[in-house]
N, C-alpha and C positions, 0 to 999 in steps of 0.2 A: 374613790368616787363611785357613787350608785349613780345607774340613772334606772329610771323602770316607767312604766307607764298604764294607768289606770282608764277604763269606762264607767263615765260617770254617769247615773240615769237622773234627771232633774225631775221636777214635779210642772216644768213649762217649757213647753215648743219653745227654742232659740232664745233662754231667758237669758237677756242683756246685763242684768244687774248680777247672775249667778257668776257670769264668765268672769266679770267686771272681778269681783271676789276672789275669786278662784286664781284666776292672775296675779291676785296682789298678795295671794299665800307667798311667802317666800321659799322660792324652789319649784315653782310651780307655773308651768304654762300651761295653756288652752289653743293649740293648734287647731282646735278640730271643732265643729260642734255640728251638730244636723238635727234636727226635732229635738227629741227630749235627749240623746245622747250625747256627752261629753268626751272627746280624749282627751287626759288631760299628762301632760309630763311631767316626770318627777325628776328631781340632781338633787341628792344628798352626801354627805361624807360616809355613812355609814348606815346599819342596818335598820338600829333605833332610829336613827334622823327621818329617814326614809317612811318607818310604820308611823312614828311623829304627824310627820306631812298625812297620810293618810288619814292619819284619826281626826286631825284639822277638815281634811274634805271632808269625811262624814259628818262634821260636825257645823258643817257650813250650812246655813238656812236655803232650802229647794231641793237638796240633795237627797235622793231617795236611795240611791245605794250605790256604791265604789266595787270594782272588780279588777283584778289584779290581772294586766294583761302580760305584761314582759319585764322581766327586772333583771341588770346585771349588777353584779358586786366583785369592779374590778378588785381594790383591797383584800377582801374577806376570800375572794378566790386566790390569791396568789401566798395569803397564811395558810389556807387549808392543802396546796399544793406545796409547800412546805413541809409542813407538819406528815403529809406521806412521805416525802422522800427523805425526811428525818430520821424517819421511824425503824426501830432496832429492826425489828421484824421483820420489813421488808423484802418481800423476794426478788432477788437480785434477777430471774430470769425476766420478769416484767421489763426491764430496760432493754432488753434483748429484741431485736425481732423474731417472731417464734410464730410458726404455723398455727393457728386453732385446734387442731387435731392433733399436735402436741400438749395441748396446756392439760394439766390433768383437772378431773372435774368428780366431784365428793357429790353434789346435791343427788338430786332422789328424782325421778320425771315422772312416774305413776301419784295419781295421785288419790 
């Protein structure tokens, strides 16, 4: 499950018919709305579903531009948290509690 949530700028103060729309995307509410700015929320299955819905708001007539304010991806996060602690490579000190001033460090600070 995604949810994430977008501000939406319309092209009208408080337009009734945009929200009207926009509600009836599927997956999508309109909690919010003040002048010309929309919040609007997203629930999707997945990541594609999710940019889907997106490109639908933009493509909804008033809609002057879509901004990606907060998105989670429960699913997609708990493959990728998989996929580290799968991994051959893995340094087993990470599991470990270990001071900062332990961990050794390769990068470069000058720059």
């Amino acid at each position: 499950m995604n949810i994430s949530s977008v501000l939406v700028l319309a092209g009208k103060n408080n337009d009734a018919e945009l929200i009207k729309a926009l509600n009836a995307l599927e997956g999508c509410d309109v909690p919010l709305s003040e002048g010309h700015k929309l919040v609007v929320t997203i629930e999707a299955d997945n990541i594609a579903a999710e940019t889907g819905i997106m490109k639908r708001i933009e493509d909804t007539p008033g809609v002057i531009s879509v901004k990606l304010v907060y998105a989670y991806s429960e699913n997609e996060l708990e493959q990728e948290i998989r996929k580290v602690e799968d991994a051959a490579d893995f340094p087993e000190w990470l599991n470990e509690h270990t001071s900062a001033r332990n961990i050794p460090y390769s990068g470069k600070l000058d720059m």
